[in-house]
C-alpha positions in Angstrom: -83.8 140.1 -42.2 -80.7 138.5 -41.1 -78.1 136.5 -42.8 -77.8 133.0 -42.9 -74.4 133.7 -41.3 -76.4 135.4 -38.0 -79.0 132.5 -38.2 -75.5 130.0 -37.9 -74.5 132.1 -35.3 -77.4 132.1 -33.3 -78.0 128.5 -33.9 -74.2 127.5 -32.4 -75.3 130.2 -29.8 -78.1 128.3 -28.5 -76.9 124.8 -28.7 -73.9 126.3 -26.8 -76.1 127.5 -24.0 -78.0 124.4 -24.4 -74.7 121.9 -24.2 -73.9 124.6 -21.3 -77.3 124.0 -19.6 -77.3 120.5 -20.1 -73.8 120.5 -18.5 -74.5 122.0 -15.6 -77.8 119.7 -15.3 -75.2 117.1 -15.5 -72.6 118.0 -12.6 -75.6 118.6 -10.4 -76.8 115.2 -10.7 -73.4 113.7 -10.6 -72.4 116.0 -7.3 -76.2 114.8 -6.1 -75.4 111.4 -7.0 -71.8 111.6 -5.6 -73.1 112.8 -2.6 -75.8 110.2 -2.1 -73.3 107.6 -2.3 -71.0 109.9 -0.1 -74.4 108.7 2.6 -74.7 105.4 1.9 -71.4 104.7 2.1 -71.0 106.6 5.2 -74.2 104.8 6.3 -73.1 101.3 5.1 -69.3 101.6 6.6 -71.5 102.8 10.4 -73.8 99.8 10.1 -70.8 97.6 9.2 -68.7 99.1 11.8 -71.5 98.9 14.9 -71.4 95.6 15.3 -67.7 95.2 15.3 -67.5 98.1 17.7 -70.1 96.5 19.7 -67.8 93.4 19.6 -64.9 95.1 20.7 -66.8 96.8 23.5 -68.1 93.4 25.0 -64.2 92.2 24.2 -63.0 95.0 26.5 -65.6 94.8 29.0 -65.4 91.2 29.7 -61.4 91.2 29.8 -62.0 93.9 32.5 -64.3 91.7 34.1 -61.9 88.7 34.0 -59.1 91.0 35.0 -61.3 91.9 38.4 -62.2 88.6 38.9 -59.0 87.1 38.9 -57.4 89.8 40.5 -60.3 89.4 43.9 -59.1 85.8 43.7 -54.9 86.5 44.1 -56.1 88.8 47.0 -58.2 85.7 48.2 -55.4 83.4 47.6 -52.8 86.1 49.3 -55.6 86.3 52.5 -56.1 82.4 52.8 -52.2 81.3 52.6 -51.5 84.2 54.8 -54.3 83.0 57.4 -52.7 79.1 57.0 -48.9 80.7 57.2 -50.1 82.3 60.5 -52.2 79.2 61.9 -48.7 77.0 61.1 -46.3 79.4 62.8 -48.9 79.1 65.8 -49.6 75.5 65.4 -45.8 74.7 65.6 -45.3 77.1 68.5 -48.2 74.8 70.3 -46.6 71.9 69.2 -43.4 73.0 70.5 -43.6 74.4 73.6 -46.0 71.2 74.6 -42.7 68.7 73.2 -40.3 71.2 75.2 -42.0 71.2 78.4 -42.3 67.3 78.4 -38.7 67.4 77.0 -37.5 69.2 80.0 -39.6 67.3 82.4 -37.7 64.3 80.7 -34.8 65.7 81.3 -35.1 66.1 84.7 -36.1 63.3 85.2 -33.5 61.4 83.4 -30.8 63.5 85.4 -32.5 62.7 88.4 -32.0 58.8 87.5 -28.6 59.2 86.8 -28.1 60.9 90.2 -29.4 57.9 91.7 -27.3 55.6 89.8 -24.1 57.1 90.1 -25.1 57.4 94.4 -26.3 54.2 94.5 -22.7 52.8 92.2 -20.8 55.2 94.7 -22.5 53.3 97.6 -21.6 50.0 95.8 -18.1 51.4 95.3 -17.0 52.7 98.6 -18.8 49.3 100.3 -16.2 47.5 98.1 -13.3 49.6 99.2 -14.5 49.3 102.8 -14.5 45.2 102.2 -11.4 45.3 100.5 -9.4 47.6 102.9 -11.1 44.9 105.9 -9.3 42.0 104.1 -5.8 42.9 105.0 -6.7 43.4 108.1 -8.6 40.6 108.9 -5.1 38.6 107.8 -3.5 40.3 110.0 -5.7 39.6 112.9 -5.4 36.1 112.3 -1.8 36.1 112.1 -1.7 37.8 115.5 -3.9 34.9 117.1 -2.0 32.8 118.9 -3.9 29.4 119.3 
């Protein structure tokens, strides 16, 4: 039969294989474990991260919404005050050409006064020199009659 020495040996034989077996039962189950947490933490960090991504997409999309909206209302803004600058420049062009054409009737008229005046001052002027060059004369007449 064999020696207690073989028996030893093939005892520390098979609890070697059996520490070996049980080892590599071991790492399976943590590398299953490893990877199952590996998933759920995967899994956790997507479902955490959804609704911040979902968040962020709203974020975006209504910025680019406000960013439409306000830029539809400059271009309003830019079409209005261009429409009211244009309806000015031809308001004031009304409003001046219907002051200038009274203006200049005006003044026309205001000449044509003053060409009255000064003929009717010359009139009044050259009726006094006529009167006062007749004074002299008249004088003179009467210093020629004799009676």
């Amino acid at each position: 039969m064999s020696s207690p020495t073989e028996m030893l040996l093939a005892l520390i034989a098979i609890s070697v294989l059996v520490m070996a077996i049980t080892q590599l039962i071991a790492i399976r189950a943590a590398l299953q474990m490893a990877r199952r947490i590996d998933n759920r933490l995967s899994d956790q960090m997507e479902n955490d991260a959804k609704p911040l991504l979902q968040s962020l997409t709203r974020l975006t999309d209504e910025a680019s919404r406000i960013a439409a909206l306000a830029t539809r209302q400059v271009e309003r803004f830019d079409r209005i005050f261009g429409e009211m600058a244009a309806r000015i420049d031809e308001t004031l062009d009304v409003a001046q050409s219907f002051i200038q054409g009274p203006a200049r009737s005006g003044m026309a008229l205001e000449s044509g006064i003053q060409t009255a005046v000064s003929a009717f001052q010359g009139i009044r002027e050259a009726s006094r020199r006529r009167r006062t060059a007749r004074t002299p004369s008249d004088d003179e007449d009467e210093s020629l009659f004799i009676g």
